[in-house]
N, C-alpha and C positions, 0 to 999 in steps of 0.2 A: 392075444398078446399086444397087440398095436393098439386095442381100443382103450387097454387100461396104462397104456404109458402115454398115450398122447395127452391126457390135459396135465398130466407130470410135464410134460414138455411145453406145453402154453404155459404156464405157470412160471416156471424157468425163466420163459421167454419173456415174461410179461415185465418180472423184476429185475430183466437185466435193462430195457426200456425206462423200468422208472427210476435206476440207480442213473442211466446215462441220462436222463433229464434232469435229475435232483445236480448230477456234477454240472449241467451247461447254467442252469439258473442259478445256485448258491455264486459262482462269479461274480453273476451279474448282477444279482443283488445286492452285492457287497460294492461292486464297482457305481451302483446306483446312490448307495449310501453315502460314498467317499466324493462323487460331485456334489451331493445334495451340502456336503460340508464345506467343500471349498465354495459354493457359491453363498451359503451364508457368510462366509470368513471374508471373500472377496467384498459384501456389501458391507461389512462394519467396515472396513477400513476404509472404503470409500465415503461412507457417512462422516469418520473421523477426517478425512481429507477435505472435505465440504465445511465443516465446523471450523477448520482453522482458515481457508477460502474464505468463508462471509466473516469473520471478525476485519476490523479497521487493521492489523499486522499489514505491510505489504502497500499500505494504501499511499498514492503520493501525499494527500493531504489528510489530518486529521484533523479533531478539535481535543485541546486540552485545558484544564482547570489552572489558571495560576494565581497569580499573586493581583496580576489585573484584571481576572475572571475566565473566563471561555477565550480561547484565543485557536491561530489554527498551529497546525507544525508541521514539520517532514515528517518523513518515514521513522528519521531517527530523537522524535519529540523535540526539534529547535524549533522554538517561535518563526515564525513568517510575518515578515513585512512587506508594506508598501511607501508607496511616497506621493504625496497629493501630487505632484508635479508630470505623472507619468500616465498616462489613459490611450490604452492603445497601441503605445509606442516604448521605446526603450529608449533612456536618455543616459543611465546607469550602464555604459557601455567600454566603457577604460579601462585598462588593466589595476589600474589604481583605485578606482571607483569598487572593481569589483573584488580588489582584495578584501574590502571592507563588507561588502553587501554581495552576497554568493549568488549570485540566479539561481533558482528552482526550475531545473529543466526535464523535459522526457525524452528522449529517444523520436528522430524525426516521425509523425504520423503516428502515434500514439496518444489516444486521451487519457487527461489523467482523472484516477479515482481519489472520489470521497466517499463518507459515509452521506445516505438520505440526498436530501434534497439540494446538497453543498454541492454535488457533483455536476450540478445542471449549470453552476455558479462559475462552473471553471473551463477556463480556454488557455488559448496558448498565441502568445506573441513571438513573432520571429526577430530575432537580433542580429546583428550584423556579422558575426561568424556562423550563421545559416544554422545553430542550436533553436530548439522552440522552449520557451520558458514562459513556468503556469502564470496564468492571473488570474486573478479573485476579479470578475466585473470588470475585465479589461485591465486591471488592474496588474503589470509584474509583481512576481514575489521573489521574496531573499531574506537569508537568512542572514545574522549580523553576527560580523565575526568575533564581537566582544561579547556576546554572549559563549558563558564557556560550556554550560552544561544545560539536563533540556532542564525547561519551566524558567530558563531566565529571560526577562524582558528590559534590555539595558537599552535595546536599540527603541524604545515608547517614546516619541516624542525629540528624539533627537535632530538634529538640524545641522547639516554639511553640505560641502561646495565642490563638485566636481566639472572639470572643462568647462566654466565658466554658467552651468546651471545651479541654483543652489535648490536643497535639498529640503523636503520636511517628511519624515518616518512615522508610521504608527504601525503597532501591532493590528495584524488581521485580523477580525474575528468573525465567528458564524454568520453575523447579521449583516458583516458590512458599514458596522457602524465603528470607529475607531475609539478604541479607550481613551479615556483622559489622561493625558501625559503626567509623569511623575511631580508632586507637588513641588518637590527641590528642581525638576527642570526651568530652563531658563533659557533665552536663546542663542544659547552659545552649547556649542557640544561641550559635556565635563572633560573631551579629549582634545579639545581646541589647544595647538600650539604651533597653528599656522602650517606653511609649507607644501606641499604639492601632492599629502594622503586624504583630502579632506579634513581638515584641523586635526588629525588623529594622529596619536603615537601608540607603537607598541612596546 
């Protein structure tokens, strides 16, 4: 009696072992499957995180196409100036002054980005309210407040007098070489009407 029911009883025994195996690994399988997904999922989006990272978006400085060629801009595409008269130092330092010409500044101990090899190009000078503001070559920058929208370059070539320094502007561009001022300029700002804003009215 015993000899012919015992492998009846291994038998039993055997599938109730590979039912309680089949239920611990199908989990696990399935739980294998659902990381192997999220860890692809997590790497697209990091790739798409990266792709908008490396475009110029975000960058302090860019270079843009205009009406005077290659020039640089802010973040938010306004042309950037400088002024012969400034190397090193800020002379552009009055509230008056700086209504007209904005400082391009970073956050203290921050360098600022460009695309390529503009970024090697670029420092920062400290101004007399302890702000650091970029330059091209030593060079401050700023943007001009008669420019109203980006791609315009009203400030090319302009010429103004602030606290007794006077002023000569050109747009920045990649090379460092400044455009040729507009052929109607002349040496008088087309805002000249005297007075204590830099010959400027608004």
């Amino acid at each position: 009696m015993t000899s012919k029911t015992a492998p009846s009883t291994r038998v039993r025994r055997h599938q109730k072992r590979r039912r309680t195996a089949l239920a611990v690994v199908a989990p696990a399988a399935v739980l294998s499957v659902l990381a192997l997904a999220g860890c692809g999922s997590n790497g697209s989006s990091s790739t798409s995180g990266s792709s908008d990272v490396s475009g110029s978006t975000g960058m302090t400085v860019s270079v843009s196409d205009t009406s005077s060629g290659d020039v640089l801009t802010n973040s938010a595409g306004r042309t950037l100036y400088f002024s012969d008269q400034e190397k090193n130092k800020v002379l552009c330092d009055s509230g008056a002054c700086e209504a007209i010409w904005t400082p391009l500044t970073v956050s203290s101990g921050d360098k600022p980005s460009a695309p390529g090899k503009l970024a090697g190009q670029l420092t920062t000078v400290n101004r007399s309210d302890g702000s650091a503001q970029v330059a091209l070559d030593g060079r401050p920058l700023y943007t001009f407040s008669f420019d109203h929208s980006a791609g315009d370059v009203n400030g090319n070539g302009q010429k103004d007098s602030f606290d007794g320094t006077d002023f000569t502007w050109h747009a920045a561009t990649p090379t460092g070489k400044a455009p040729a001022a507009p052929s109607s300029g002349t040496s008088e700002s087309p805002y000249d009407e005297g007075g204590d804003s830099g010959g400027y009215h608004y």
